[in-house]
Each structure stands twice: as structure tokens, then as C-alpha cells.
BAFI-3210 file (N, C-alpha, C; in Angstrom, 3 decimals, decimal comma, padded with zeros to 6 digits):
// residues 191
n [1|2|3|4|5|6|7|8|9|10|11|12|13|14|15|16|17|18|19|20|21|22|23|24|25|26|27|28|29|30|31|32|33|34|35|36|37|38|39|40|41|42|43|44|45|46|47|48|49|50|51|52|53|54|55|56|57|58|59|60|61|62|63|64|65|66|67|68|69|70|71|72|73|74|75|76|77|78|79|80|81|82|83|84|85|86|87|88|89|90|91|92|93|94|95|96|97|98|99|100|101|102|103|104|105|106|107|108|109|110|111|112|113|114|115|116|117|118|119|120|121|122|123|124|125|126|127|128|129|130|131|132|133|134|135|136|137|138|139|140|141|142|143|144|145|146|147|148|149|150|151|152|153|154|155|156|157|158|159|160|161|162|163|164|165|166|167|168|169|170|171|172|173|174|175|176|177|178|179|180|181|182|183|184|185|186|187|188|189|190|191]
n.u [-112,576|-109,729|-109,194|-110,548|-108,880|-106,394|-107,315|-108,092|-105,671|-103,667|-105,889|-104,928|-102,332|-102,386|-103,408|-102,158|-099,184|-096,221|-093,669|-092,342|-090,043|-088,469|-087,034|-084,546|-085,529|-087,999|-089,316|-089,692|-092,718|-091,925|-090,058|-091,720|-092,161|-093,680|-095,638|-096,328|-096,728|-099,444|-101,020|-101,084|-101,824|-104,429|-103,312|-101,251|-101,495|-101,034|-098,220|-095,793|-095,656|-096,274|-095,142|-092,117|-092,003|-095,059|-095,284|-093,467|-094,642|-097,217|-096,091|-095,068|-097,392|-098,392|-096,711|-097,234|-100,163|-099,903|-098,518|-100,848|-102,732|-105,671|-108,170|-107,147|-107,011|-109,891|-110,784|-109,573|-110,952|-113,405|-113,345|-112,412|-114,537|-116,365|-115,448|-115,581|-118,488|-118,428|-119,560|-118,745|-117,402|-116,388|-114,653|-112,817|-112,095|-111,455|-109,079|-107,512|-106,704|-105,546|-103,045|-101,608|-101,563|-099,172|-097,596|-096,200|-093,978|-091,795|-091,835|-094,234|-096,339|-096,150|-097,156|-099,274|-100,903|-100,330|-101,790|-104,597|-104,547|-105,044|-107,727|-108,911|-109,108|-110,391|-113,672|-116,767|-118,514|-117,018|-116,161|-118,058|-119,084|-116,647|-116,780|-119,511|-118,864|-116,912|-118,496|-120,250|-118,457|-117,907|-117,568|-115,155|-114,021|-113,293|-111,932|-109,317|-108,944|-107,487|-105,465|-104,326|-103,192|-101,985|-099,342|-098,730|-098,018|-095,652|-093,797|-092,182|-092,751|-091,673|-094,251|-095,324|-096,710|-098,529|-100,036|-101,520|-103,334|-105,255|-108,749|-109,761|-111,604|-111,754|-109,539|-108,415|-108,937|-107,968|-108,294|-109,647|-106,993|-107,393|-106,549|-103,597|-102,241|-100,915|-102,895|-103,348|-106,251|-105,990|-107,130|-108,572|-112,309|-115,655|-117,659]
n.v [-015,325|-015,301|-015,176|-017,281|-019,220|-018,401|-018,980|-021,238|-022,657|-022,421|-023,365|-026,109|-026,177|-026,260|-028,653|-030,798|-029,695|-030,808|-031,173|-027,891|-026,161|-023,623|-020,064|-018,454|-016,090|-015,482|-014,332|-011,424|-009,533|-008,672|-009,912|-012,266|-013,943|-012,959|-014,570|-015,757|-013,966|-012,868|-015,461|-015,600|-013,230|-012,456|-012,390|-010,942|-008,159|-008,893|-010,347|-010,476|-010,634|-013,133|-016,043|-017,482|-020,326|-020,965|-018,859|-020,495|-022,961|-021,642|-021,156|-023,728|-024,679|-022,954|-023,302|-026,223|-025,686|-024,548|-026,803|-028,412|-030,610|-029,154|-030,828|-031,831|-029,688|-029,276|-031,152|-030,144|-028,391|-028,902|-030,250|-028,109|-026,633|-029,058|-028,779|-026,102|-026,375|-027,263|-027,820|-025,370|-026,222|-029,094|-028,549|-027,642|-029,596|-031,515|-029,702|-029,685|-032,789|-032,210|-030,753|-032,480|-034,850|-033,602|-033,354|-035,994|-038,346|-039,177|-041,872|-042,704|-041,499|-042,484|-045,585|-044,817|-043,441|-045,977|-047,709|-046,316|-046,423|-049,267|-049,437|-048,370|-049,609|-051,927|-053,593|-052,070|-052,873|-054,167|-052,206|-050,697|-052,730|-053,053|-050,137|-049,781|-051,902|-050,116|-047,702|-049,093|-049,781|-048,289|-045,549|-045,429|-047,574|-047,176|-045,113|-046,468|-048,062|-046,138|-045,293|-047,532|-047,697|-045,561|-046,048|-048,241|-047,515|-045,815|-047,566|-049,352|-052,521|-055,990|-057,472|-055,894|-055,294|-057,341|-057,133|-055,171|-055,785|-056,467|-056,737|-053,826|-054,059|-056,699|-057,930|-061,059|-062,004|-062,244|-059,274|-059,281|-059,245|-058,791|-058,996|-059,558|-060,341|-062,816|-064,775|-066,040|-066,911|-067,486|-065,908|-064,112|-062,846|-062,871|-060,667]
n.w [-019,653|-019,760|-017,016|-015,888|-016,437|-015,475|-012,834|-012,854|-013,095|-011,138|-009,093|-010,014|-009,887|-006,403|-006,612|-007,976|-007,820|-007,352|-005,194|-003,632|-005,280|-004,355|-004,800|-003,211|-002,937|-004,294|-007,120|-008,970|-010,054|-012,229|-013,325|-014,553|-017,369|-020,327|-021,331|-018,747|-017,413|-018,360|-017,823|-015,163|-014,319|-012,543|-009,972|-009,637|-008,420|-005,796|-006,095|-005,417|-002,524|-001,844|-000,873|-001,588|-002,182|-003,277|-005,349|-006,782|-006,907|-008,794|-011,238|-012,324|-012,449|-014,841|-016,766|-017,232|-018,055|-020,555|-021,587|-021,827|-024,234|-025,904|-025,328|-022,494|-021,517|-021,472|-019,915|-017,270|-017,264|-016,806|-014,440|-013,202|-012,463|-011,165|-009,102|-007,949|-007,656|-005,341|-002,027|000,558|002,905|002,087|000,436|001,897|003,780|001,735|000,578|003,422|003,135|001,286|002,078|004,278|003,143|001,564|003,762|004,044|004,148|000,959|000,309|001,932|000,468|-002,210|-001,207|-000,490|-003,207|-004,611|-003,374|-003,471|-006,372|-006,768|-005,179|-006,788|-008,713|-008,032|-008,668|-008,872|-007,157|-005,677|-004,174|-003,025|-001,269|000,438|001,339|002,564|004,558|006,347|006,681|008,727|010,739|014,107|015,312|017,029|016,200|013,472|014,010|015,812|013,648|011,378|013,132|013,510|011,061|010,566|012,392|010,814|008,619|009,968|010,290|008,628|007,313|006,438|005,660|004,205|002,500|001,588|003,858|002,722|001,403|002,995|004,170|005,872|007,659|007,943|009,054|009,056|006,885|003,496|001,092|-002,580|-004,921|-007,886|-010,978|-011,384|-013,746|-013,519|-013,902|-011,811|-009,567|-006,616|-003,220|-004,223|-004,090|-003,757|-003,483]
ca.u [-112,014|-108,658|-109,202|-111,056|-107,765|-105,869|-107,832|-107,593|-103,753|-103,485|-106,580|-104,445|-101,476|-102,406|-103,814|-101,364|-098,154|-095,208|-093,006|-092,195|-088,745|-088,773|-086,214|-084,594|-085,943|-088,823|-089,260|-090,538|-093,511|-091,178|-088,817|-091,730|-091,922|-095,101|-096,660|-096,403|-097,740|-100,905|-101,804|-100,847|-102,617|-104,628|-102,361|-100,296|-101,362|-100,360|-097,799|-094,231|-095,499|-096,346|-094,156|-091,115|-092,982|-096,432|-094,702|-093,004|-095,689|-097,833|-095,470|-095,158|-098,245|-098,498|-095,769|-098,217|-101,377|-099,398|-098,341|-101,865|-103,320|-107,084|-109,038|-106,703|-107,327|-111,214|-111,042|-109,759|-112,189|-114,473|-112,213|-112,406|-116,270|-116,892|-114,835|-116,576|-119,715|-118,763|-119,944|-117,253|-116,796|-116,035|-113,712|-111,534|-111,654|-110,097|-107,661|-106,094|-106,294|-103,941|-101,876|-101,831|-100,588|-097,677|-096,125|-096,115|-092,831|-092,537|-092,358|-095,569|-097,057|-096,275|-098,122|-101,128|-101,213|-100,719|-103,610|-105,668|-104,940|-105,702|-109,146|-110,054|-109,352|-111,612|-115,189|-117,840|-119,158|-116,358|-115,544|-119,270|-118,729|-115,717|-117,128|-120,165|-118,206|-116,506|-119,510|-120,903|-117,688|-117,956|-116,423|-113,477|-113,145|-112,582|-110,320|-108,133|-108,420|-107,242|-104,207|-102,990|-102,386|-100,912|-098,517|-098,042|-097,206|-094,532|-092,786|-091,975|-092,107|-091,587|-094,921|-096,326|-097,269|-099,550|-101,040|-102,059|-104,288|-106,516|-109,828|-109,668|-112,558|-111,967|-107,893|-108,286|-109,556|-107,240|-108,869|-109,391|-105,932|-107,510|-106,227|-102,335|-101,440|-100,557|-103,870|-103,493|-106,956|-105,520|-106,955|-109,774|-113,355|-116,910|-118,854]
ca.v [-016,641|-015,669|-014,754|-017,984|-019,801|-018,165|-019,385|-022,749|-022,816|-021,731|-024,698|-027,291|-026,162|-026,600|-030,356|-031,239|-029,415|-031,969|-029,983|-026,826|-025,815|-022,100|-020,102|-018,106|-014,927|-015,435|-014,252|-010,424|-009,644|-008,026|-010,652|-013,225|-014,150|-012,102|-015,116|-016,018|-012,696|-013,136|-016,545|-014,972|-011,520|-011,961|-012,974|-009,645|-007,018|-009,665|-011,699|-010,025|-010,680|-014,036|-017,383|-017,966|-021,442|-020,416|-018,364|-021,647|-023,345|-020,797|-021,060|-024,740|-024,634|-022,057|-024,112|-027,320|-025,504|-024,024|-028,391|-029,269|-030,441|-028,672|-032,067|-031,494|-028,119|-029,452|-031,718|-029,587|-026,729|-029,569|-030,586|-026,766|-026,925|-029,357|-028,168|-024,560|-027,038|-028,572|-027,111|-024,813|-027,243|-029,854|-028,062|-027,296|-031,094|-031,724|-028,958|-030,373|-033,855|-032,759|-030,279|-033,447|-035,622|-033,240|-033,466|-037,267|-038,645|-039,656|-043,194|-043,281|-041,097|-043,405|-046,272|-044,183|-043,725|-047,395|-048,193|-045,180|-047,080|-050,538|-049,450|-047,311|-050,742|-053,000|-053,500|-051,267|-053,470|-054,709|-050,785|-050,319|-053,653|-052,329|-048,583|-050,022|-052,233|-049,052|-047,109|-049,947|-049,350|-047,720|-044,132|-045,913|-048,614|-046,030|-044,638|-047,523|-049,019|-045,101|-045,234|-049,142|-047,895|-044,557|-046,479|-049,594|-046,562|-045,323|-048,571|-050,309|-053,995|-056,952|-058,102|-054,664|-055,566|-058,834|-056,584|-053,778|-056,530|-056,822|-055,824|-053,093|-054,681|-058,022|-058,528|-062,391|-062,543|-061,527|-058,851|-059,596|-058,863|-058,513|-059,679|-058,778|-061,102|-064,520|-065,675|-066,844|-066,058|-067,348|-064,887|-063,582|-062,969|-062,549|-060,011]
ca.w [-019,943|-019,127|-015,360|-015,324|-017,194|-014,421|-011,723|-013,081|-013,107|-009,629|-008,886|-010,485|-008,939|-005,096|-006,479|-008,943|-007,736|-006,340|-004,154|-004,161|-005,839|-004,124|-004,989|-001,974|-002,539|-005,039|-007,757|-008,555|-011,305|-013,865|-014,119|-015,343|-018,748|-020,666|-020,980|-017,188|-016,546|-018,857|-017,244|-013,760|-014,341|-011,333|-008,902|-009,981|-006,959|-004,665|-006,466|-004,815|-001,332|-002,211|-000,501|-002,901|-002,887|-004,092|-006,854|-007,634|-007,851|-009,962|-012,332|-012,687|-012,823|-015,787|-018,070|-016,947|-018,641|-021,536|-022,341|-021,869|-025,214|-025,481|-024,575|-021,308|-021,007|-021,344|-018,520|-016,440|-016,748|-016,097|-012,675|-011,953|-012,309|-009,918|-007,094|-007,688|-007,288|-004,168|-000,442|001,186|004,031|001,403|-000,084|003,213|004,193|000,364|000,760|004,474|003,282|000,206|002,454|005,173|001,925|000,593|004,299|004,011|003,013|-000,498|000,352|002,698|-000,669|-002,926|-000,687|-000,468|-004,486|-005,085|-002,139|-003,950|-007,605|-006,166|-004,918|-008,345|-009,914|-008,051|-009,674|-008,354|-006,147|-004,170|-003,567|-002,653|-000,228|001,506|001,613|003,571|005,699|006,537|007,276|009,827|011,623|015,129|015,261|017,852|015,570|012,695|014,813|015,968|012,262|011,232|014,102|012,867|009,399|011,136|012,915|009,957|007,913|009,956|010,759|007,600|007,916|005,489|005,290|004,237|000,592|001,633|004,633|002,073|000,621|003,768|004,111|007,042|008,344|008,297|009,097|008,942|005,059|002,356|000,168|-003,774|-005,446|-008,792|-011,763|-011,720|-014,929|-013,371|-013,849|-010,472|-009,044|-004,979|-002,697|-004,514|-003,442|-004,420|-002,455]
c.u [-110,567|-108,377|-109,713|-109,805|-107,003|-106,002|-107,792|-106,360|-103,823|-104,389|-105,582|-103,244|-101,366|-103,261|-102,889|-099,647|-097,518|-094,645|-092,274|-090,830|-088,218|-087,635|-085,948|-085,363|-087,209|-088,467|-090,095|-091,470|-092,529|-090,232|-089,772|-091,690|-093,528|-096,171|-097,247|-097,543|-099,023|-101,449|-102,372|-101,435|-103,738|-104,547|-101,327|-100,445|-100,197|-098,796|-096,280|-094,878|-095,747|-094,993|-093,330|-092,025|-094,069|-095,880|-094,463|-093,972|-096,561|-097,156|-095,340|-096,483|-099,127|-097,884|-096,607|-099,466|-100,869|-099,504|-099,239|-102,520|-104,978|-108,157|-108,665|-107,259|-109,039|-111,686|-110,743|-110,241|-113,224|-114,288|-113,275|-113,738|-116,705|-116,313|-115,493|-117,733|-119,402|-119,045|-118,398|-116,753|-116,071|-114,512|-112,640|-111,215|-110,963|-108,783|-107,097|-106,157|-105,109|-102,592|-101,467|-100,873|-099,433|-096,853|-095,739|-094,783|-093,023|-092,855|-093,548|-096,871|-097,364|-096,984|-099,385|-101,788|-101,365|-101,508|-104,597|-105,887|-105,211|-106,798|-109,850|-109,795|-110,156|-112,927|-115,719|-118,299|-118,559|-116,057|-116,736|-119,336|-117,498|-116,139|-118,093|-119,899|-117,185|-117,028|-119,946|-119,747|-117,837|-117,363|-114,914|-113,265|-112,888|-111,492|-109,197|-107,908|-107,383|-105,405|-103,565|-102,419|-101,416|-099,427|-097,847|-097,093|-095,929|-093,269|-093,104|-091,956|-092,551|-092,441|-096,001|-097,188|-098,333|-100,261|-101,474|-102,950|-105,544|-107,376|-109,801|-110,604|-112,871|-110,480|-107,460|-108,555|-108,478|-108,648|-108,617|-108,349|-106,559|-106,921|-104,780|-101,342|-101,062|-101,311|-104,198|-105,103|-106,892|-105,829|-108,167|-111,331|-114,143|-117,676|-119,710]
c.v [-016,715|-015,604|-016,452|-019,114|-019,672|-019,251|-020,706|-023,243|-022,805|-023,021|-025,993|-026,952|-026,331|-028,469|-031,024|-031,468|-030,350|-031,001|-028,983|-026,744|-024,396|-021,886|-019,424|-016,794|-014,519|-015,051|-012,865|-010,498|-009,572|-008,751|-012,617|-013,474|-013,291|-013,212|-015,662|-014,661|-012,494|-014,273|-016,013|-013,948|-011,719|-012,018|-011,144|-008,559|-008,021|-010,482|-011,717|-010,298|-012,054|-015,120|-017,544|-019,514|-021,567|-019,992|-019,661|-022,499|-023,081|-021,557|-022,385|-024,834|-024,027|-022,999|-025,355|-026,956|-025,517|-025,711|-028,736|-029,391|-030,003|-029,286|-031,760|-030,755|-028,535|-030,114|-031,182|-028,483|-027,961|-030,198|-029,156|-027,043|-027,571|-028,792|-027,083|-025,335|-027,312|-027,223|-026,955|-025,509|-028,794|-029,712|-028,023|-028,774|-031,390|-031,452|-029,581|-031,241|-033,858|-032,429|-031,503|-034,683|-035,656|-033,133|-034,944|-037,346|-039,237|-041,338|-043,549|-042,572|-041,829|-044,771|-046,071|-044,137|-045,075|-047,863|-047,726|-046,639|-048,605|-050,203|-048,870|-048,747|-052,069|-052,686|-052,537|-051,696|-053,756|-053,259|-050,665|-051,387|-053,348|-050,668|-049,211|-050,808|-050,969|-048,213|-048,096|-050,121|-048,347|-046,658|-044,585|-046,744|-047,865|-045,305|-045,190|-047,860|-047,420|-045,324|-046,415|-048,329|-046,542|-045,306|-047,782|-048,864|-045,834|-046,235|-049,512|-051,695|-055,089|-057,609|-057,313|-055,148|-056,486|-057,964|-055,686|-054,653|-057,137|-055,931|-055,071|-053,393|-055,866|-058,276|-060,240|-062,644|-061,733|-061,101|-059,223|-058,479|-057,931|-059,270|-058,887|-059,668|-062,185|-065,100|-066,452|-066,271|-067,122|-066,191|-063,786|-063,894|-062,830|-061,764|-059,944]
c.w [-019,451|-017,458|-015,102|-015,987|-015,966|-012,716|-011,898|-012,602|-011,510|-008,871|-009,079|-009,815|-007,768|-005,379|-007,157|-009,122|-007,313|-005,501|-004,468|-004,345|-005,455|-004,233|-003,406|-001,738|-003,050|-006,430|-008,620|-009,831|-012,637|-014,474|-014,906|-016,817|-019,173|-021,040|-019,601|-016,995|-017,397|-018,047|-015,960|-013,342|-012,663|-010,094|-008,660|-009,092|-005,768|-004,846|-005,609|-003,473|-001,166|-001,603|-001,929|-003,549|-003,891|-005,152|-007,857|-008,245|-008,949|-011,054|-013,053|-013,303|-014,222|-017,340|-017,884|-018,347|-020,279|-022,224|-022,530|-023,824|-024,874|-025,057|-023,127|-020,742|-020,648|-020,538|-017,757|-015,959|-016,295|-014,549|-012,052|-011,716|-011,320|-008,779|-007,288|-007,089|-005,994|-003,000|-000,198|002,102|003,544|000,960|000,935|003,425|002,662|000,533|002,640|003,940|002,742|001,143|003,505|004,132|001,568|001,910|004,817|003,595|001,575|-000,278|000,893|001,154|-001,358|-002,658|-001,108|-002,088|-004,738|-004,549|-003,266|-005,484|-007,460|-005,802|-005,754|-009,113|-009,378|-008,504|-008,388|-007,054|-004,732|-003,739|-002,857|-001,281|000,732|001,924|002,881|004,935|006,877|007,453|008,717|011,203|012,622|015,204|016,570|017,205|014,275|012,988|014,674|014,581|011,589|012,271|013,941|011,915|009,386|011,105|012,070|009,158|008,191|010,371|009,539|008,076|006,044|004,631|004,547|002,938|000,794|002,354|003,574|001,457|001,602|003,722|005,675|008,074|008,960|008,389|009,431|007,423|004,205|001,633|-001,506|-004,072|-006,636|-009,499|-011,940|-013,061|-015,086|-013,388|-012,602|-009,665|-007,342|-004,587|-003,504|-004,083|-004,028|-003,581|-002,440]
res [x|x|x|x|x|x|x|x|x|x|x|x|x|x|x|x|x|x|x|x|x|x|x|x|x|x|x|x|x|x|x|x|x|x|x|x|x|x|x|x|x|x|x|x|x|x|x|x|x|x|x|x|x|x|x|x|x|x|x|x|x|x|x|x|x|x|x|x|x|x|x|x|x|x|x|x|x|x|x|x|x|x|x|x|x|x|x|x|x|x|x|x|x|x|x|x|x|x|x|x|x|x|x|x|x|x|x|x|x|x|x|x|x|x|x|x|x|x|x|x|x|x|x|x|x|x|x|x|x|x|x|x|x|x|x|x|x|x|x|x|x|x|x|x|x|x|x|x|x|x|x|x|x|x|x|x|x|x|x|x|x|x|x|x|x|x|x|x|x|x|x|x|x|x|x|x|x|x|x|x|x|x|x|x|x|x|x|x|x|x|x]
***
């Protein structure tokens, strides 16, 4: 249980971590704390040759688990669970998208989260209606639509906030807003 506690920490840390705080030289076994080095235990052959970063993270990661209340702790053995579940080729496309993520700037990050939590809050359907519009897309028009939002992303412009509300498929139709509190439903759809 604790190897598999461990292995958690260390899981949640390469998904969870923000950026690394490394110190310059690391940080060696003997100088962690004895509960660090219980969480950490099997990191401990390797842990001194280890990226000052990685360490850093661990460790965040360690004082992270320690805060979790045990419901926490219970979702994320159920996290770890599925990723053990998923196909190894799955898993690698996860891991670059995040490492691909954390060398984003924070501002193009913070986009991508508020995109991400704008599309976990439309209904089912309209996600299932833009997913398939998606799919029916041409692998060059996946592309090009892929290389606009490249290139929207690295040239800020004025109108960014209204464009983040199109459908990638259809750049003449405003996508449904949702319900943001003004009751205003302008700009909403029915799929």
C-alpha cells in the first residue's frame, strides 16, 4: 500500500505539478524529512541522481498527498487506476501532450484551461456534436484548423475572447456560450 501510495505521489506529480521550483543542486536523501522519505521510499536508490526539478516536484508532490483529505486520497487511487488501465501508447500520447502543455506560456495555459472548462460545461450533446464535426474533418483540415489556433495562440489579438466561441468547424456560426448569468441567451444554439 505504501509503494503503491508512493507511486501515486510521483503519478500526480508529473499531472498535477505547476513548475518546477528546483533548487540548484538538489536535494540529497538524508536531508529529507522522515516522512518525505517514507512516501519517497522507492524513488530512494535513484533519488540523488535525480534532476533538482524532479526532486522538486516529488516533494511537492508528497506535502500535496499528505493535505489530501481521505475522499481525495480515494479519488486519486481511483485516477491512478485508470491510467494503470489505459494502453501504453495512450499513456505516452497523455504524457507529451502534458509535457507539450507545461512548455506553453502561462498565458496560452491559462486559455487552454478556460477552452478545456468551457467544453466540460457544455451539455453532452453539443460536446458529442462538435467531437463529430471534428472527426468528419479531413486530416489537412485538422491540420490547418490545428495550425490557425497555433498561430491565433501566439499572436494575441483583441477579438480573441468572441473567436474562442467559434465552432472550429464552422468559423461563420458563433458557438453556444452557455449560460454565463445575463440570461442573455444571443448566440446560442440547438444541435
Amino acid at each position: 500500500m505504501r509503494s503503491r501510495t508512493a507511486i501515486l505521489v510521483a503519478m500526480l506529480t508529473l499531472f498535477l505539478a505547476g513548475s518546477a521550483w528546483g533548487q540548484a543542486g538538489g536535494t540529497s536523501w538524508d536531508r529529507l524529512t522522515p516522512e518525505e522519505q517514507k512516501t519517497l521510499k522507492p524513488f530512494q536508490d535513484r533519488w540523488n541522481s535525480m534532476s533538482p526539478e524532479r526532486q522538486e516536484r516529488l516533494r511537492k508532490g508528497v506535502d500535496r498527498w499528505q493535505r489530501m483529505t481521505p475522499a481525495e486520497r480515494e479519488q486519486a487511487n481511483q485516477r491512478y487506476q485508470k491510467w494503470r488501465e489505459l494502453p501504453p501508447e495512450r499513456r505516452e500520447t497523455i504524457l507529451r501532450g502534458y509535457e507539450d502543455f507545461r512548455r506553453l506560456p502561462p498565458d496560452e495555459q491559462q486559455r487552454l484551461r478556460e477552452r478545456s472548462q468551457w467544453y466540460r460545461q457544455l451539455p453532452p450533446e453539443q460536446r458529442e456534436s462538435l467531437r463529430e464535426k471534428y472527426r468528419q474533418l479531413s486530416p489537412d483540415q485538422r491540420e490547418s484548423l490545428r495550425e490557425k489556433y497555433r498561430q491565433r495562440s501566439a499572436e494575441p489579438r483583441p477579438d480573441a475572447r468572441r473567436d474562442a466561441y467559434r465552432d472550429p468547424g464552422q468559423h461563420s456560426r458563433p458557438l453556444p456560450r452557455g449560460d454565463r448569468g445575463s440570461g442573455d441567451s444571443r448566440g446560442k444554439r440547438n444541435y
